[in-house]
C-alpha positions in Angstrom: 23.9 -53.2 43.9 32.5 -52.6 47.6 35.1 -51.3 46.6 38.4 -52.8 48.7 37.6 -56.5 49.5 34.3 -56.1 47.9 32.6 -53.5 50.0 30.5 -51.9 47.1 29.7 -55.2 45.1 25.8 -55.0 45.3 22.6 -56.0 44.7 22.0 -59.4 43.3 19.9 -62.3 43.8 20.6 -66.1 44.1 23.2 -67.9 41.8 22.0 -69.8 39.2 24.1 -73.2 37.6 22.6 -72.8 34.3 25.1 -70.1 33.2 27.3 -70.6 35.7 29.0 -74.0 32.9 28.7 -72.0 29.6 31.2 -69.7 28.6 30.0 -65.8 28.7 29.9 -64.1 25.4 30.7 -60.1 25.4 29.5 -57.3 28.1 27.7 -56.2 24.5 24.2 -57.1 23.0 25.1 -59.4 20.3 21.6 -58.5 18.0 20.2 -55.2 17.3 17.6 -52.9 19.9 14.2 -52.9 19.1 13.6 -49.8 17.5 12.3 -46.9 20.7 8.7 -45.6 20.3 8.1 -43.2 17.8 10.3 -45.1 14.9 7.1 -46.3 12.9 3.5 -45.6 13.3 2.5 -49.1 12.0 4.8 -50.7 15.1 3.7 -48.5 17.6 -0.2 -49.2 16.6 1.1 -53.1 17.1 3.0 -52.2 20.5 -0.4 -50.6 21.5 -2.7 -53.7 20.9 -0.3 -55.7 23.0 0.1 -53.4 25.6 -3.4 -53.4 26.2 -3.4 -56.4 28.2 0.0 -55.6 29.6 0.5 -53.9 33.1 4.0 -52.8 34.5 5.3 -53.0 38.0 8.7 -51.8 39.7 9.7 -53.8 42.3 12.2 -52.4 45.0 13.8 -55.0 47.4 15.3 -53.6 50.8 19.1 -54.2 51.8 20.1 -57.7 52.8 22.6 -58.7 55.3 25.6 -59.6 53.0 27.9 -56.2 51.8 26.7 -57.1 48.1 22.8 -56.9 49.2 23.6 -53.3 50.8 22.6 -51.3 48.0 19.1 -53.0 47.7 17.9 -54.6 44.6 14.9 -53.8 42.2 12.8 -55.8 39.0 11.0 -54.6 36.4 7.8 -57.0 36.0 5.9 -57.5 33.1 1.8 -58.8 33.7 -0.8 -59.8 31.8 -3.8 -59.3 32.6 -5.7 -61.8 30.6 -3.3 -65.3 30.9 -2.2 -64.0 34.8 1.8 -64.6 33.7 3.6 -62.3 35.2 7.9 -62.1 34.8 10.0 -60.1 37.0 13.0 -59.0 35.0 16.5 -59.0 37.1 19.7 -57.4 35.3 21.3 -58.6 38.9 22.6 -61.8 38.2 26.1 -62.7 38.3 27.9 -65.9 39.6 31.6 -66.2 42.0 32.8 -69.2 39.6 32.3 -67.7 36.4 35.6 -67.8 34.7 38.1 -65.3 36.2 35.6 -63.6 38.3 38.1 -62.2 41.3 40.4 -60.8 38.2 37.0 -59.3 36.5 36.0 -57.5 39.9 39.3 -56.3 40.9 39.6 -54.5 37.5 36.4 -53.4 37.6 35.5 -55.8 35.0 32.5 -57.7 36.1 30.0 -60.2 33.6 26.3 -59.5 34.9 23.1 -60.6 33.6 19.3 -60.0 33.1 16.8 -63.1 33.5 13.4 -63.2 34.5 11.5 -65.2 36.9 7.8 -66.2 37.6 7.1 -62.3 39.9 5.7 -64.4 42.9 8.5 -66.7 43.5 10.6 -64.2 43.1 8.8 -62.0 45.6 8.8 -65.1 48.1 12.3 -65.7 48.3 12.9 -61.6 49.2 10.1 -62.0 51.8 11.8 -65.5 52.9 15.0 -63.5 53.8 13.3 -60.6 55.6 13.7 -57.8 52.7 11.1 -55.1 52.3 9.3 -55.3 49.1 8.0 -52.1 47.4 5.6 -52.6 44.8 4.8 -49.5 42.5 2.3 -49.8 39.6 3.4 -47.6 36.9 1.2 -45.0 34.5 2.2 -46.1 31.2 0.5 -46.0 27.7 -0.7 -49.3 26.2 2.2 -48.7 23.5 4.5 -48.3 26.2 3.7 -51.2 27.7 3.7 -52.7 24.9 7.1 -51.0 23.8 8.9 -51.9 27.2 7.7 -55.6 26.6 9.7 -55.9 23.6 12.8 -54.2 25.0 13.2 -56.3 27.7 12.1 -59.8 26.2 15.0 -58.9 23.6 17.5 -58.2 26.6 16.6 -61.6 28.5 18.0 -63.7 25.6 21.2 -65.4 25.6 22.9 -63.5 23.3 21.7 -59.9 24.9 22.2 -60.8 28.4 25.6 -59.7 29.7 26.6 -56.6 30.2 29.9 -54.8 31.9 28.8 -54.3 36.0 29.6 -50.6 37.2 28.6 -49.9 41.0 27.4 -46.8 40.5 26.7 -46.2 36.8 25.4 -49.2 35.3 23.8 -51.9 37.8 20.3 -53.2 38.1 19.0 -50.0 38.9 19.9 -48.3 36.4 19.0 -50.7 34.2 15.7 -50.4 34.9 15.6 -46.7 35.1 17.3 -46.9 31.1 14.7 -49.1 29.6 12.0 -46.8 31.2 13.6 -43.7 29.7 13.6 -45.7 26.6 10.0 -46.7 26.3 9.2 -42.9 27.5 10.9 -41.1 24.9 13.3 -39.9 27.0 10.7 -38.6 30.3 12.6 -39.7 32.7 15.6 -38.4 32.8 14.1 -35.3 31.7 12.5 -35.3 35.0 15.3 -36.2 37.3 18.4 -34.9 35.5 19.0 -32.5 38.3 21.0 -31.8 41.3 18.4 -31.7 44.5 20.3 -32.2 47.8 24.0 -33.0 48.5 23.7 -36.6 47.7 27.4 -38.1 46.6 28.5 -41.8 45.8 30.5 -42.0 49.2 28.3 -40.2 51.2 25.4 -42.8 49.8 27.5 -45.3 50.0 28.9 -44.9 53.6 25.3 -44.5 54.8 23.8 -47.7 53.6 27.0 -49.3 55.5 27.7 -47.5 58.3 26.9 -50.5 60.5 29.8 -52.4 59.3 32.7 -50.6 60.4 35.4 -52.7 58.1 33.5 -52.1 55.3 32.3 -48.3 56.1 36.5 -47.6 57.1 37.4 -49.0 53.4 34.6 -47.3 51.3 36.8 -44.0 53.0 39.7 -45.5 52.1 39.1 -46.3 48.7 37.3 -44.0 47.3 38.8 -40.3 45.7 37.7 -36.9 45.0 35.6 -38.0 42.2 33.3 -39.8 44.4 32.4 -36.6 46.4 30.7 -34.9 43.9 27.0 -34.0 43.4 24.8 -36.3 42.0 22.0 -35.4 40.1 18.7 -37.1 40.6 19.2 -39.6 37.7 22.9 -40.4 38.9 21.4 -41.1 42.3 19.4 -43.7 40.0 22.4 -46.0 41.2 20.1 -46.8 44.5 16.6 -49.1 44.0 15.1 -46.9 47.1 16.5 -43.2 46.0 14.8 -44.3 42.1 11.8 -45.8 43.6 10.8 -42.5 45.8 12.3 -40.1 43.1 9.6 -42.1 40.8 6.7 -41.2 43.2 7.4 -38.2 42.7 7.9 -38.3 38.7 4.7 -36.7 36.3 4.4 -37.3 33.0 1.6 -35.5 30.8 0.0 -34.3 34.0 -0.1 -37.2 35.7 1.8 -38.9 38.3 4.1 -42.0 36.8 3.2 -44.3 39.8 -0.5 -45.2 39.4 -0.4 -46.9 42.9 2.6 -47.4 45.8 2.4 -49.9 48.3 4.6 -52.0 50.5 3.8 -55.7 50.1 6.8 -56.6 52.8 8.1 -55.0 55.6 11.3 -55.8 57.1 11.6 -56.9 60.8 15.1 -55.1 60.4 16.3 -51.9 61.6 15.5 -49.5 58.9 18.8 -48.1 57.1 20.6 -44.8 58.3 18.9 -41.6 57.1 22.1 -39.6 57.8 25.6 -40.4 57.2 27.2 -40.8 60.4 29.9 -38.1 61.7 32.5 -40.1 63.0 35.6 -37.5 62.7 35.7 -37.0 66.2 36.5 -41.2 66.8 38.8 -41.1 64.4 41.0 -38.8 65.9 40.8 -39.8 69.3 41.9 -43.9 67.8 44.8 -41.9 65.9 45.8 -39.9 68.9 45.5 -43.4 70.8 47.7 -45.7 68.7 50.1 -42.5 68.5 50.3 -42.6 72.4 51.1 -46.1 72.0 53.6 -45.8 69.7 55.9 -43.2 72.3 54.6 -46.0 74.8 56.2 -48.4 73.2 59.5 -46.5 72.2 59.9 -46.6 75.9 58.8 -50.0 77.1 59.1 -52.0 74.4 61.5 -51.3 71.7 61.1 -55.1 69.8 57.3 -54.5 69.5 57.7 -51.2 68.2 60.2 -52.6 65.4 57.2 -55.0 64.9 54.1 -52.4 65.0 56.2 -50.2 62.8 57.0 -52.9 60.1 53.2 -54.3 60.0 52.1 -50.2 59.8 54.0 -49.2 56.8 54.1 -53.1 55.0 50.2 -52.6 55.4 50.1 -49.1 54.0 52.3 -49.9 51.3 50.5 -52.8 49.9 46.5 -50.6 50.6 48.6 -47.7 48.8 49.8 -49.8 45.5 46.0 -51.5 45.6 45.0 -47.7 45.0 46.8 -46.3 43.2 46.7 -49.3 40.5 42.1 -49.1 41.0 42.4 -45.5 40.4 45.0 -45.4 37.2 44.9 -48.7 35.4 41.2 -49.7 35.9 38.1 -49.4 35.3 37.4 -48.4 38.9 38.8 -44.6 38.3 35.3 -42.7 37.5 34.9 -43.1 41.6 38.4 -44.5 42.8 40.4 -42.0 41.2 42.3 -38.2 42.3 42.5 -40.3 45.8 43.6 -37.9 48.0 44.3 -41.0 50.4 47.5 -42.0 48.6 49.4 -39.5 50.3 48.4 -41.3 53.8 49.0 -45.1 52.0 51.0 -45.3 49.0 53.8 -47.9 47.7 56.8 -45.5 49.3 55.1 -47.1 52.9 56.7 -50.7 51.4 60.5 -49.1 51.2 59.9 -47.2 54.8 58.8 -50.8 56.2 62.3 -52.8 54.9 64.2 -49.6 56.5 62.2 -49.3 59.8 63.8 -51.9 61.9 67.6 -50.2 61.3 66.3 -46.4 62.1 68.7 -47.1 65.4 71.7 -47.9 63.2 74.4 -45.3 62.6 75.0 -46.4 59.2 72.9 -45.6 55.5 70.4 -48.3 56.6 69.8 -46.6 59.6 69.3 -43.1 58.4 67.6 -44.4 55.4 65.0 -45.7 57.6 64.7 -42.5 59.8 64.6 -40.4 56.8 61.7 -42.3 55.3 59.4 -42.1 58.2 60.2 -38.5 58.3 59.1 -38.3 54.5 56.2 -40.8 55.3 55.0 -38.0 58.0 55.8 -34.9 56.4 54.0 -36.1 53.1 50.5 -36.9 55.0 50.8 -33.8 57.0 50.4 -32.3 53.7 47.9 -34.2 52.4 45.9 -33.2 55.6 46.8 -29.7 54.7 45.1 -30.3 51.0 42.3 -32.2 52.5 41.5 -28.4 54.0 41.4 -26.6 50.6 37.9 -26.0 49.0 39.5 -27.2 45.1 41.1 -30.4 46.7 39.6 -32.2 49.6 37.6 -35.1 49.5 35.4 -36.5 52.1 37.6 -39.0 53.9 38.6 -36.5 57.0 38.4 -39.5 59.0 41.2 -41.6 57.2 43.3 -38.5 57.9 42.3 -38.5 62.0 43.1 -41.7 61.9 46.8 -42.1 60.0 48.4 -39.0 60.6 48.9 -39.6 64.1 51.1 -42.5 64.0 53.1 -41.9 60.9 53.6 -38.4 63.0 54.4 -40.8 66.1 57.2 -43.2 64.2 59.1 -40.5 62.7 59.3 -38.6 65.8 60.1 -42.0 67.8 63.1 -43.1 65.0 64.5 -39.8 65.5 64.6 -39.3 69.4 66.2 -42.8 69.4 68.8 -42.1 67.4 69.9 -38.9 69.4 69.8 -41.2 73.0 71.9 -44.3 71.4 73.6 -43.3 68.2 75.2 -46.6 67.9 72.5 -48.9 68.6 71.8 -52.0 66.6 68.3 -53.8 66.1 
């Protein structure tokens, strides 16, 4: 189941070389659905005799080590009961030298797949890399079964295969949570299409990555307002373990939808956070730190400043036009969009990093330079103040601790200099 340098690409299993030499078709089924349940009586009857042999099984893999294994993982297996085949069903599948791939998942425009795979070896090579395997046997009607079989033995062929990756609204887990809505007539969402608990994409998101601190600082980075709001139980579908438990606790007709939950695998890992961690308070005491610097600097050495301050802003500027292009021109703005952030990082932070190293000069140059660092400051003082307001904050507080600081720091610093040595010259 990366968003800057690939912190919310998720869940998927190992590469495969068969697809990786043909050329994709579309992200789009290139033959016709099976028609749902309830279509024709005389194809239900024949879903129903074939579903009679048939049992279903969701697996739920744990988070592995690498950022796109965070999210967890999860198949949808297929058994029968009287030839022992069973086929684990993965819509996870994706490969780093398909054609174009970096452009495709900076633009939010990845090619995934669905395969299947014999359920045991598949099992073993989750076990072999110390992932917690979840097996839940599922309640469904012989038709169903039988229903579901057809669905997703139509999406494993070539031509229905690919489909447009979306972190948080179409990955493997939801996948597998669509084709059980299908077979069920439209049960499941039914059952979790409401808001229980304050669950949002980045506070998900920053939980399940907390212990990487790159990664967890760029998820707050990158994400905007629209990632902060409330997700409703079939959203939250996004996570294998938030769809697994929110299945346990699914009924249908009476009866639970899990016949029987059990954990076939259990991680020698720590367990993933519970609770996002608060980490406000570090923030602001690195801002307030580097901000010390800076004045120490200004003091003792004025040619590391002129380089601290370029690298700043040059940095900012080229994190604020990454931004600002995710959440405008691609397909990244249902969570990367109404960023907040940009008024902390944005493309102005390129200009204020050519001007910085003549904020000592009397001349345009110079009060060009000290001008924009004002600006630079006075704009993400503001943002902080909107980052207070009920109808406009988002959850990155700490981005804020963190930045406002030393853009406060630098435009304080240009300005002071220039009042003890008007005329000075880098």
């Amino acid at each position: 189941m990366g968003v800057v340098t690939g912190a919310l690409c998720i869940a998927a299993v190992s590469l495969t070389t068969l697809h990786a030499q043909a050329p994709l078709p579309d992200n789009v089924p290139q033959t016709p659905r099976p028609p749902a349940p309830g279509t024709s009586p005389a194809l239900d009857s024949a879903r129903a005799a074939r579903g009679a042999t048939l049992q279903v099984v969701l697996y739920t893999y744990g988070p592995g080590p690498e950022v796109f294994e965070k999210f967890g993982h999860v198949a949808l297996a297929i058994e029968d009961t009287q030839t022992g085949e069973s086929i684990a069903y993965n819509w996870g599948m994706f490969d780093f030298n398909q054609p174009n791939f970096l452009a495709r998942f900076l633009t939010g425009d990845t090619k995934y797949w669905m395969a299947g795979y014999r359920t045991g070896e598949f099992n073993a090579m989750y076990q072999s890399q110390d992932r917690t395997i979840r097996q839940q046997r599922l309640n469904l009607t012989p038709m169903q079964r039988g229903a579901l079989s057809d669905l997703v033995s139509w999406n494993a062929r070539e031509e229905n295969a690919y489909y447009r990756y979306d972190y948080y609204n179409d990955n493997c887990s939801t996948r597998v949570r669509d084709a059980l809505d299908w077979a069920l007539g439209g049960v499941v969402r039914q059952a979790l299409d409401t808001v229980d608990g304050h669950f949002t994409w980045r506070n998900e998101t920053a939980r399940i990555t907390a212990e990487n601190l790159p990664v967890y600082a760029g998820i707050q980075l990158a994400l905007g307002r629209t990632a902060d709001r409330h997700l409703t139980r079939w959203q939250l579908a996004f996570l294998p373990e938030r769809f697994a438990d929110d299945l346990a606790r699914t009924a249908v007709g009476g009866a639970s939808l899990v016949a029987h939950d059990s954990v076939l695998y259990a991680t020698q890992s720590l367990p993933t956070l519970v609770h996002v961690p608060q980490r406000t308070m570090p923030a602001l005491a690195l801002g307030m730190v580097l901000g010390v610097a800076v004045f120490a600097l200004a003091r003792l050495a004025p040619a590391l400043l002129s380089a601290f301050g370029v690298l700043w802003y040059g940095a900012g500027g080229v994190l604020g036009t990454a931004l600002l292009l995710a959440g405008t021109v691609t397909k990244h703005i249902p969570y990367m969009g109404s960023n907040l952030n940009l008024t902390l990082v944005s493309p102005l932070l390129l200009v204020a990093a050519l001007f910085w190293s003549w904020r000592t000069r009397d001349d345009a140059k110079g009060r060009s330079g000290r001008a924009l660092s004002a600006v630079v400051a006075g704009i993400a003082v503001v943002g902080l103040v909107l980052e207070h307001l009920p109808a406009l904050s988002q959850g990155s507080i700490m981005v804020f601790m963190t930045v406002v600081p030393v853009h406060v720091a630098l435009a304080i610093v240009a300005n002071r200099r220039l009042r003890r040595a008007p005329s000075a010259t880098p």
